[in-house]
C-alpha positions in Angstrom: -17.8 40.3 32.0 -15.3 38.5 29.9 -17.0 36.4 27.0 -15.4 34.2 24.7 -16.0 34.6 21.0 -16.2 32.0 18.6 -15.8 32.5 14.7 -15.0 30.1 11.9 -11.2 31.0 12.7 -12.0 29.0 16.2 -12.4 25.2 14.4 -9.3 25.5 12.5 -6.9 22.9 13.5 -4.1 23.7 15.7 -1.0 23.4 13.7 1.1 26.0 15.5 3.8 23.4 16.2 4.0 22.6 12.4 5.6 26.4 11.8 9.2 24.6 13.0 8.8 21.5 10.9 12.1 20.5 9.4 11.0 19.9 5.9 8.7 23.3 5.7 11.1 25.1 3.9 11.3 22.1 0.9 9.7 21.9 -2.4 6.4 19.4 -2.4 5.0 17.7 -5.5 1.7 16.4 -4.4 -0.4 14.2 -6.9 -3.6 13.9 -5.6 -6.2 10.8 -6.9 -9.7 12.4 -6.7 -11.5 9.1 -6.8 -9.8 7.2 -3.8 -12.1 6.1 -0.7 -15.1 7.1 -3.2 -14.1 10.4 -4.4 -13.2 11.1 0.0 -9.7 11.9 -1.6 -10.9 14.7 -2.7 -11.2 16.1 0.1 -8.4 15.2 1.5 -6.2 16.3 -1.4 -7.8 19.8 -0.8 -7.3 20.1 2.5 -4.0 19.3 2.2 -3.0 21.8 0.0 -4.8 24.4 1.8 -2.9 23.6 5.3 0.0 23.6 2.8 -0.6 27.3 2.0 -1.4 28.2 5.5 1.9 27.1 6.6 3.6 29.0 3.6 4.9 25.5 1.9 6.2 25.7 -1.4 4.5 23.4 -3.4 3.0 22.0 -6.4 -0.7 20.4 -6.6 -2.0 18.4 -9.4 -5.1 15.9 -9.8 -4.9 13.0 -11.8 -7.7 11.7 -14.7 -6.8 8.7 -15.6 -5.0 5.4 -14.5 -0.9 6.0 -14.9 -1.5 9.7 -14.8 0.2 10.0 -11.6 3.3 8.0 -13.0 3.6 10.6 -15.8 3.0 13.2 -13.8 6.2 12.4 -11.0 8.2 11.6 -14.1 7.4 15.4 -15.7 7.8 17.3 -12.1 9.9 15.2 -10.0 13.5 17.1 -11.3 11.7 20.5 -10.1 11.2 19.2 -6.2 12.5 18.1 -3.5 9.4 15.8 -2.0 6.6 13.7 -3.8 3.4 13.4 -2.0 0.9 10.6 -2.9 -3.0 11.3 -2.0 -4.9 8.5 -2.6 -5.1 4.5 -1.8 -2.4 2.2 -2.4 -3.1 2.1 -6.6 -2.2 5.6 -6.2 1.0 4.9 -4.0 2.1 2.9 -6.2 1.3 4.4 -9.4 3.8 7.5 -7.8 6.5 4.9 -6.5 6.7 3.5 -10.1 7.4 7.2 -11.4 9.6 8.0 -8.8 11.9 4.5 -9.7 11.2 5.8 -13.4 12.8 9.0 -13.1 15.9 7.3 -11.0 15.8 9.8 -8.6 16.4 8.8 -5.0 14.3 12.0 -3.7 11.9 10.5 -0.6 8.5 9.8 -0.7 5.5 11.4 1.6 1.5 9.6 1.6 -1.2 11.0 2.8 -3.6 8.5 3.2 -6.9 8.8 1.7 -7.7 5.2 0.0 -10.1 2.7 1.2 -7.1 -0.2 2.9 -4.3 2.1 3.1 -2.0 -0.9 3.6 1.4 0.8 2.9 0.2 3.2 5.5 -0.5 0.8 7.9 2.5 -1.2 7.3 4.7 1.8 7.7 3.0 3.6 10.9 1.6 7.1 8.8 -1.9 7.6 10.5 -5.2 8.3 8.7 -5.3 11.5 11.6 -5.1 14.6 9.0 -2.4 16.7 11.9 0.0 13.7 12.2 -0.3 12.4 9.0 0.8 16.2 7.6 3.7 16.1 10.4 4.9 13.4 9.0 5.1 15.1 5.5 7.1 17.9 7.0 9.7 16.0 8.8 12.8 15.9 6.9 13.9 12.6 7.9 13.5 9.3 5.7 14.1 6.0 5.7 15.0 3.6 3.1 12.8 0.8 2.2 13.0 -2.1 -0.5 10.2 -2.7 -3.2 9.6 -5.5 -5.3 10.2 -5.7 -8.6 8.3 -7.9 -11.1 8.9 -8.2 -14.8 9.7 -4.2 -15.0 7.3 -2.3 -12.7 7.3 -2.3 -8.9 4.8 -3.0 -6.3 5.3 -1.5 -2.4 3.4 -4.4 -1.0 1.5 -6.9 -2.5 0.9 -9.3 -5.3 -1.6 -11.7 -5.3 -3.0 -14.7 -7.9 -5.8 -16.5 -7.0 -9.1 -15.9 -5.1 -8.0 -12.3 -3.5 -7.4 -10.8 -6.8 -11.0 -12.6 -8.3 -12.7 -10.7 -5.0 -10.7 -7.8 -5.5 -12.3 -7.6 -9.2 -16.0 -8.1 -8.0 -15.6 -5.7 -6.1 -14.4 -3.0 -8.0 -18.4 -1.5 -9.1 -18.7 -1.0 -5.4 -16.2 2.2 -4.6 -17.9 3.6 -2.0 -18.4 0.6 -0.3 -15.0 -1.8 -0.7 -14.4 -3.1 2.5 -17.8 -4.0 3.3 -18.1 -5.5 -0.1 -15.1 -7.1 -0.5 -16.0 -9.0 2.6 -19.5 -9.7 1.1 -18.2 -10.8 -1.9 -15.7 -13.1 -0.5 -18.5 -14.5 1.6 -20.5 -15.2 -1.3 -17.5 -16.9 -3.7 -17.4 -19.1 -0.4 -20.2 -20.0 0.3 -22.5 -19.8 -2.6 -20.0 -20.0 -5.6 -18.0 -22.6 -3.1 -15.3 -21.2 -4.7 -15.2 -24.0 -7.5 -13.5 -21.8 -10.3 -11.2 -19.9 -7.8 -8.2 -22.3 -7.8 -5.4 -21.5 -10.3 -2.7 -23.6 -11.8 0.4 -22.2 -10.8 4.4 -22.9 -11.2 6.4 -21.1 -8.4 10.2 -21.1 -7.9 12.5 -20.3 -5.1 15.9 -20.0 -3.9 14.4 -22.8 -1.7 12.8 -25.0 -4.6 9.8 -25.7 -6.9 6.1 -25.8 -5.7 4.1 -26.5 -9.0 0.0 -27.6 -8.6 -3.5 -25.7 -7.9 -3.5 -22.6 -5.6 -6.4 -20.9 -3.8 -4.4 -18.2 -3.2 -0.9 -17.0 -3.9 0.3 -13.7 -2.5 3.8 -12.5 -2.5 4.9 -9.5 -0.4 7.1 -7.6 1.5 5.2 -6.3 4.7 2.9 -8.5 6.8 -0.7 -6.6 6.8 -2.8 -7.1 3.9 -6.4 -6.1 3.0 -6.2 -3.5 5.9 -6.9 -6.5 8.9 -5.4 -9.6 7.5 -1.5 -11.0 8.4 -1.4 -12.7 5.9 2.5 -12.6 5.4 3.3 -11.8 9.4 6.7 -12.3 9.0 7.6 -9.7 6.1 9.2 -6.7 6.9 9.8 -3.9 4.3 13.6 -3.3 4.8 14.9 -7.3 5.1 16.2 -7.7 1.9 13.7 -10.6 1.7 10.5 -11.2 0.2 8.0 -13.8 1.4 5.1 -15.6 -0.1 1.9 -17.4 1.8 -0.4 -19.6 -0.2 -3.1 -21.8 0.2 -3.7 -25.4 -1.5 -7.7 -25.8 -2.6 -9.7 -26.4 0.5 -13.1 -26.9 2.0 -14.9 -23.3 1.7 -15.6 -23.3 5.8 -12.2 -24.4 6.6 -10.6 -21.8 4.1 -12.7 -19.0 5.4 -11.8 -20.0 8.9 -8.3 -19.6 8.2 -8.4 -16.4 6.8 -10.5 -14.9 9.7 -8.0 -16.0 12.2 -5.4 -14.0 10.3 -6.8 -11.3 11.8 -4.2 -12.2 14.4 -0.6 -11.0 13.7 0.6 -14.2 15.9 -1.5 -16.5 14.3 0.1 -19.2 12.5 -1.1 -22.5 10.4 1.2 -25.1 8.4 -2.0 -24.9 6.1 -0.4 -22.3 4.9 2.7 -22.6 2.8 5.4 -20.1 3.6 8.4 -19.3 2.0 11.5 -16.6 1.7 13.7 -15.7 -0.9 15.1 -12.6 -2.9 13.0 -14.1 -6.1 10.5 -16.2 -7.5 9.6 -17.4 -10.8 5.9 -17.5 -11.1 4.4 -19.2 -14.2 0.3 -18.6 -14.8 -0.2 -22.5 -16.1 -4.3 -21.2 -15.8 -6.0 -17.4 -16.9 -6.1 -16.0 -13.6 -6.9 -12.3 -11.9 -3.8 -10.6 -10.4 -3.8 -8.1 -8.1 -0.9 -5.4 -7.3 -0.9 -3.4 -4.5 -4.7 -3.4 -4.6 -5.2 -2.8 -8.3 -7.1 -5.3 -10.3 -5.0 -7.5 -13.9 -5.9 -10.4 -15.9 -3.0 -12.6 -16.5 -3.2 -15.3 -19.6 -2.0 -18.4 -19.5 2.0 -18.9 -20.5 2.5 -15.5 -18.7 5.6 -15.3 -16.6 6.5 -13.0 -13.5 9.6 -12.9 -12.8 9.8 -11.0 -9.2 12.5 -9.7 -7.2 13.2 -7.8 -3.9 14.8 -4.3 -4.7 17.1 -3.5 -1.4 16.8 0.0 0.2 15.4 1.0 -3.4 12.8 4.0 -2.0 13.5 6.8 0.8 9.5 7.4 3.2 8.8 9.7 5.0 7.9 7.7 8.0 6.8 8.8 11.7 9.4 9.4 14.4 8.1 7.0 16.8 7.4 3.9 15.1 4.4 1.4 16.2 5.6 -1.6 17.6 3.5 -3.7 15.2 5.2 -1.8 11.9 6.3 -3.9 8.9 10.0 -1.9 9.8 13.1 -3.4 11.4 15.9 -2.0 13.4 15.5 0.5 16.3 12.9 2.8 16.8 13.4 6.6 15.8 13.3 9.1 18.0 11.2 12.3 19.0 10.3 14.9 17.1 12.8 17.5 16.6 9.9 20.2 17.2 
């Protein structure tokens, strides 16, 4: 009788087809944030450099302690490599995309997902799947993207004045829980708070002109999903050239909460919300307000000026062959896998 034996070996993941990988033979920088998604990253980060090993990858690992260590760290070790790997949430993306810029080198960029929104992930079609997100890291085809520059740092996706940035702040005691209490949160600053301290007085400029007044929300980006579920900026893409901005005039708590849950639709659209395009903007913080950047929390003080700007084909990603339809990418899709 023929029986079939199961051992430990037997629940490994298949990742035969990974032996031709393209980029297998490179040199991988991976920084690793071991508090993402609630300390998850962790586990991602070590599993990663463990199918790294199996696969014979050349590669070096390090964990980071404290906020801008990852920066420092793709500064030090980027000369010595030929990839860098963010592990982590968006903070940690774009903690590593600021280094990368830093050093001036133009060598690409690989995530791993492991944060709570993943929202440059999303945007850019890398799934939270462990096997495809890793063949994606081993392809050796990237695409450039642009970035957006303000004052002299760089964000991937988002910035954002006004009540996303306050939630964003209230909600930062709750890591293991932030999309569930980011959405509790914002329900109480509705609905409770009725968001009476939320607006912000705000000067914008455009290419296209001035908008000057109280905001609920500003948010200026370059790719349309924000917050993991929300379009809030549906027509950005990350390789336009352009940036775009959506904000929100004070309005009736219902009403405002309304319009932010049918956001959920990409094809949703609202002349509620003011929309605009340009390569820059001029933002002066005429009111102390929260900021956020790419996810991660800043007080700004009033007289404080951004100045922000879209950097063109500034960042080379590591991005799937076939890309969703829904991406926050132009141009023609790529093609199969070369393995």
């Amino acid at each position: 009788m023929d029986l079939q034996r199961f051992t430990q070996a037997s629940f490994r993941e298949d990742l035969h087809e990974l032996e031709k990988a393209t980029g297998k033979h490179q040199r991988y920088l991976v920084v690793v944030n071991p508090v993402s998604r609630g300390g998850k990253a962790m586990r991602e980060g070590v599993w990663l450099v463990k199918h790294l090993s199996r696969l014979g990858v050349s590669h070096e690992a390090f964990f980071t302690d404290y906020p801008g260590h990852a920066r420092n760290i793709v500064k030090r070790w980027i000369d010595s490599v030929d990839v860098v790997v963010a592990v982590g949430g968006d903070g940690t993306v774009n903690e590593v995309i600021n280094g990368v810029m830093a050093s001036g080198s133009d060598k690409p960029l690989a995530v791993f997902p492991a944060g709570t929104a993943d929202d440059f992930c999303h945007n850019v079609g890398i799934s939270r799947d462990r096997k495809k997100a890793l063949e994606v890291l081993l392809t050796d085809s990237s695409r450039p993207i642009d970035l957006m520059r303000y004052n002299d740092r760089y964000a991937a996706v988002t910035l954002g004045i006004g009540v996303d940035a306050e939630i964003a702040y209230h909600t930062l005691s709750h890591k293991r829980i932030r999309i569930p209490a980011y959405f509790a949160v914002g329900l109480r600053t509705v609905f409770i708070e009725r968001m009476q301290k939320s607006p912000r007085e705000l000067r914008v400029e455009s290419e296209t002109g001035v908008l000057e007044g109280r905001f609920l929300i500003a948010v200026f980006g370059n790719a349309p999903l924000y917050g993991r579920y929300v379009y809030w900026l549906p027509e950005a893409l990350m390789d336009d050239g352009m940036l775009d901005m959506s904000a929100l005039r004070p309005m009736k708590p219902i009403a405002a909460w309304s319009l932010l849950m049918k956001c959920f639709d990409k094809d949703f659209r609202s002349d509620k919300i003011i929309h605009d395009r340009s390569t820059w903007f001029k933002v002066e913080i005429l009111e102390e307000s929260f900021m956020q950047v790419d996810g991660e929390v800043y007080k700004v003080n009033t007289g404080e000026k951004l100045d922000i700007s879209v950097e063109q084909q500034a960042l080379n990603v590591r991005l799937p062959f076939q890309l969703p339809a829904d991406s926050g990418l132009s141009g023609e899709k790529t093609g199969p896998p070369a393995w």
